[in-house]
Phi, psi and omega in degrees: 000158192308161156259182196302148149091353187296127191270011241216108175216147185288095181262027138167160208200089187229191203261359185114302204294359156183149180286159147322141160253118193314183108259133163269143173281127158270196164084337182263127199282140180279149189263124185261120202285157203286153173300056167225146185277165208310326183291334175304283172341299183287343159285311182320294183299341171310289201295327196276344186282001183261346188282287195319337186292308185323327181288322204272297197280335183281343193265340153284318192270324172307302185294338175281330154333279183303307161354282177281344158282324188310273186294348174308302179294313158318328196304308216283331203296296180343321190265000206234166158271278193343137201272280192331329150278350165294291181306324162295348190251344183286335183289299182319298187290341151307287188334304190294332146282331153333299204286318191288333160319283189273359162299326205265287202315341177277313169291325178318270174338324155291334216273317175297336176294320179302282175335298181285329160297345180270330179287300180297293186299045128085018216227355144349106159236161173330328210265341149347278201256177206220107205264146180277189176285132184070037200204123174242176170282136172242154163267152175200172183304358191240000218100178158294131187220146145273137168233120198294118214324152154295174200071348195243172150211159195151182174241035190055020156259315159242118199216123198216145167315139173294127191292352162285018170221107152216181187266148210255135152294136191274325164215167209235164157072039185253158199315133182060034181075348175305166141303133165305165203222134167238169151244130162056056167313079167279111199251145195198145178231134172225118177272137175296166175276122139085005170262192158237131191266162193235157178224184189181091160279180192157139186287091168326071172260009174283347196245053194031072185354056158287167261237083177241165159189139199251146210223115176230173175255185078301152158188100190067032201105324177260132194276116201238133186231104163300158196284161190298134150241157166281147204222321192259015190028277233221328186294165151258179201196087204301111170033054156306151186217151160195152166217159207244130199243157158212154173217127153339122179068009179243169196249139217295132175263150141259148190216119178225140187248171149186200185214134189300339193228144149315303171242146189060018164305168178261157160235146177230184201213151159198151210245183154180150171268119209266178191038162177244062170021273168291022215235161177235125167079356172292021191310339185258333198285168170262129191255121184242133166302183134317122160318109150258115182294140153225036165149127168300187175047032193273134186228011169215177175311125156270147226245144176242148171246104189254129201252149159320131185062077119080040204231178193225174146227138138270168195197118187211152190292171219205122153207115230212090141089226179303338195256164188254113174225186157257084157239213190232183165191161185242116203242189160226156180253128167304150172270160196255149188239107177292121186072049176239185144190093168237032180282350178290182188253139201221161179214153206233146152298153181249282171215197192184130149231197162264136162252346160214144159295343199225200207276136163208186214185155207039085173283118180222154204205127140261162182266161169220253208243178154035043162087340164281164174215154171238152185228058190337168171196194148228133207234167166295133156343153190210150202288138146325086183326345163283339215155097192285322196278016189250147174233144163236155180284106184268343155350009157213058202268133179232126183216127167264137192208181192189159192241127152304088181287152123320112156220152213272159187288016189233027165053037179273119201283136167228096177303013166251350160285336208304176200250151186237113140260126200234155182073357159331335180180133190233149166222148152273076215278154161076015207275039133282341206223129149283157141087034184267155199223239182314151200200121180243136186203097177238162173262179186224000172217159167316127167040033166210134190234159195257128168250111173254143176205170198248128188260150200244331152307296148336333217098318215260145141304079179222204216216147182221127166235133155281128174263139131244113180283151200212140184243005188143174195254036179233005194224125171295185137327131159210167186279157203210116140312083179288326174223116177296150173345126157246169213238096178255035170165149187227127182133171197270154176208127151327302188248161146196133180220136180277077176322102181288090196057065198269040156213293174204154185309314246242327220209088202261119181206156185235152179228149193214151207219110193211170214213028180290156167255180223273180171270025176228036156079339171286127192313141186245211187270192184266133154240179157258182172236094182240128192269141123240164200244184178250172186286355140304353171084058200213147193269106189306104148001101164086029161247034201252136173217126191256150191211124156282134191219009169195149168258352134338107138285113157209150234261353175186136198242106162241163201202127111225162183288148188251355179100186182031032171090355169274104224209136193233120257198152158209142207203129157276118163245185208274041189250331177080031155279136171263140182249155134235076211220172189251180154212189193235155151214131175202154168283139181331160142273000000 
């Protein structure tokens, strides 16, 4: 949980269906201050801080009064046998709290008296009222009010989370009363005219670990789940990914990968189209293609990118006879024609390159500003551009590439020409260190991404950030380390992920969601890790903070962001039951 002093507070930890909303107590009619002039007021308020002091202090020296009488009489009821003295000292000790019962109620009652009196001459201040937990003082058109924390409701004396917003099972209805069982959660948002569509694969395991995904709406907040569908027909279905494509006038895809086998599986792709036209209320369903393979031998997630006018990116291990590389391709989703049937929806290769020459494995990727993108890995070793007989550790590798658009001589862009450049520029973080395992890479800034990774010998957790910088339009882009790797958290985590810009454009911060353990080996809470940066992409000194946010061992994490600090989060634990929920972030006032 934050620590003392934290500038940091979670303002809401719900089920999906709507974030906390502050409540202000309403229905109070505002108090119309009495008709007297300035010298008045100020005798007045004068005269009631001398009732208030009176109150206050007499009402500490009575309880300390009763108090030291209270245990006194105890002292003596301890000491006596006698039944006639037993009893007399048992009244004395009634009498005596009775009396203290009704002191406080009397200095209270002066103390509310004040209070009211101070609220008509308008002269009410915080230091007044005595606000409940999870409640501050406001000034408002009415006075000094308690109000409840964002994030809470209540009427500032009492103010609590509503107990319906914790995190919801993501599925229901499991065989014998079971909870349904999951794997490998993926969360992916494609915005709507003024919604959010939320989509979520996953690996079935109540179901032979076929292929599901599930489709929700936002509208105000609120969270809509269209029914489970299968995805993976007959296959099983291996660290799934998906993203949601749009093109003007056309009706909103899905785009989903996976591998048929834990290991050494085929990958695949399939597409689909969401709503039906002719259907009323079918605004969710899926119109589904075929499964297309597009490369064997896959032994980790392949990773998706979602491009403007309905296009991808993948990002995948590679292979050409014995060698190994990393690559990507660039696809389009054909449009689908309803009620024909040719109506599925289909995806066509654009290009395909390398993104690396040699082999790589746990692949992670972002979109950035203009068409670029970076594509974290684990990479093979590499010559010292310094001392070729020196190999270095690639095992924390970045590489930047970026889609070229078309545009036409009458200066009209044509997405079906573009261009794919990859390998534009590369980094080694870490290039001293084996054994890096989970990896995350979102951006947090204009052209700069946070990259996190779990070191596995070591432990650590840590965290890097990269600029790509541009030096003129005769120069390419190239990657830049603005802050080197740091060590934000120590003990093994299942996961790790990297939250994309998870507060505000304006207000620059990176979070990171790991999962160490303690020093006696045991899963420790869920954290975020929240940074803030400077606008140079440098991690600000001493603003670094860890926040728990689930007391769950779990075994996989997906996060997007809904904007403004709003984050929609799906988690397996460790039973492999899946959750969903959302959460808030704002800074303390």
């Amino acid at each position: 949980m934050p620590h003392a002093g934290s500038m940091w507070c979670w303002l809401a930890v719900v089920s999906g269906t709507t974030l906390l909303q502050t409540k202000v107590k309403e229905g109070a009619a505002p108090i119309a201050s009495l008709p007297v002039s300035g010298d008045d007021v100020k005798y007045l308020d004068g005269v009631l801080s001398k009732f208030q002091n009176f109150a206050q202090a007499n009402g500490v020296l009575t309880k300390k009064r009763h108090d030291a009488q209270q245990e006194k009489l105890r002292g003596l009821l301890a000491g006596v046998h006698e039944q006639d003295a037993q009893l007399a000292l048992q009244q004395a000790v009634m009498s005596n709290g009775e009396a203290e019962v009704e002191a406080s109620a009397i200095f209270g009652e002066m103390s509310r008296f004040i209070g009211s009196m101070r609220s008509i001459l308008g002269r009410q201040g915080c230091g007044d009222l005595q606000c409940g937990a999870n409640a501050v003082c406001s000034r408002t058109t009415r006075g000094a009010e308690c109000v409840c924390s964002e994030g809470y409701e209540g009427d500032g004396k009492s103010c609590t989370a509503p107990a319906a917003f914790a995190p919801t099972h993501l599925l229901h209805g499991g065989p014998h009363g079971r909870q349904p069982q999951a794997a490998e959660v993926r969360l992916a948002e494609l915005k709507t005219d003024g919604n959010s569509m939320i989509m979520c694969v996953f690996r079935d395991l109540s179901k032979k670990n076929r292929g599901m995904v599930k489709v929700g709406k936002t509208f105000n907040l609120e969270l809509t789940w269209a029914p489970l569908e299968k995805f993976s027909g007959g296959t099983e279905a291996w660290n799934p990914d998906i993203v949601g494509v749009r093109e003007p006038g056309k009706p909103n895809r899905v785009v989903i990968t996976w591998r048929d086998q834990d290991v050494g599986g085929t990958g695949w792709i399939r597409v689909a189209s969401v709503g039906h036209p002719t259907i009323r209320g079918a605004d969710l369903a899926l119109t589904w293609g075929k499964p297309q393979a597009f490369e064997k031998k896959q032994q980790k997630r392949a990773v998706l990118l979602a491009l403007p006018y309905s296009r991808f990116l993948i990002f995948y291990e590679g292979h050409d006879g014995g060698a190994s590389f990393g690559g990507v391709m660039m696809a389009r989703v054909d449009q689908a024609v309803y009620g024909t049937s040719h109506g599925e929806p289909s995806w066509a290769k654009m290009k395909q390159f390398r993104f690396c020459e040699t082999a790589v494995s746990r692949i992670s990727a972002a979109l950035l500003d203009n068409g670029g993108f970076v594509v974290a890995y684990r990479g093979a070793p590499v010559p010292d551009p310094n001392d070729a007989a020196v190999q270095l550790q690639a095992e924390a590798s970045l590489s930047y590439g970026r889609v070229v658009e078309e545009i036409t001589s009458d200066g009209r862009l044509n997405p079906a020409n573009a261009e794919l450049a990859v390998g534009i520029d590369s980094v080694q973080l870490d290039n001293a260190t084996a054994g890096i395992w989970s990896r995350d890479v979102a951006p947090v800034a204009p052209n700069t991404v946070a990259y996190a990774y779990h070191v596995g010998e070591s432990q650590e957790t840590k965290l890097a950030l990269v600029r790509v910088v541009s030096d003129g339009a005769d120069s390419p882009p190239r990657l830049v380390v603005s802050n080197q790797p740091e060590v934000i958290g120590t003990g093994f985590t299942p996961y790790v992920s990297v939250v994309p810009l998870p507060y505000t454009s304006d207000d620059l911060h990176s979070m990171v969601l790991f999962q160490p353990s303690g020093a006696d080996g045991k899963t420790g809470e869920a954290k975020a890790n929240i940074c803030s940066l400077s606008d140079d992409g440098q991690i600000e000194r001493g603003t670094c903070e860890d926040f728990g946010w689930s007391d769950r061992e779990l075994k996989s994490v997906s996060v997007t962001s809904l904007g403004a600090g709003r984050e929609l989060f799906a988690f397996t634990d460790s039973e492999n039951v899946p959750y969903y929920q959302a959460l808030a972030l704002a800074k303390k006032p």
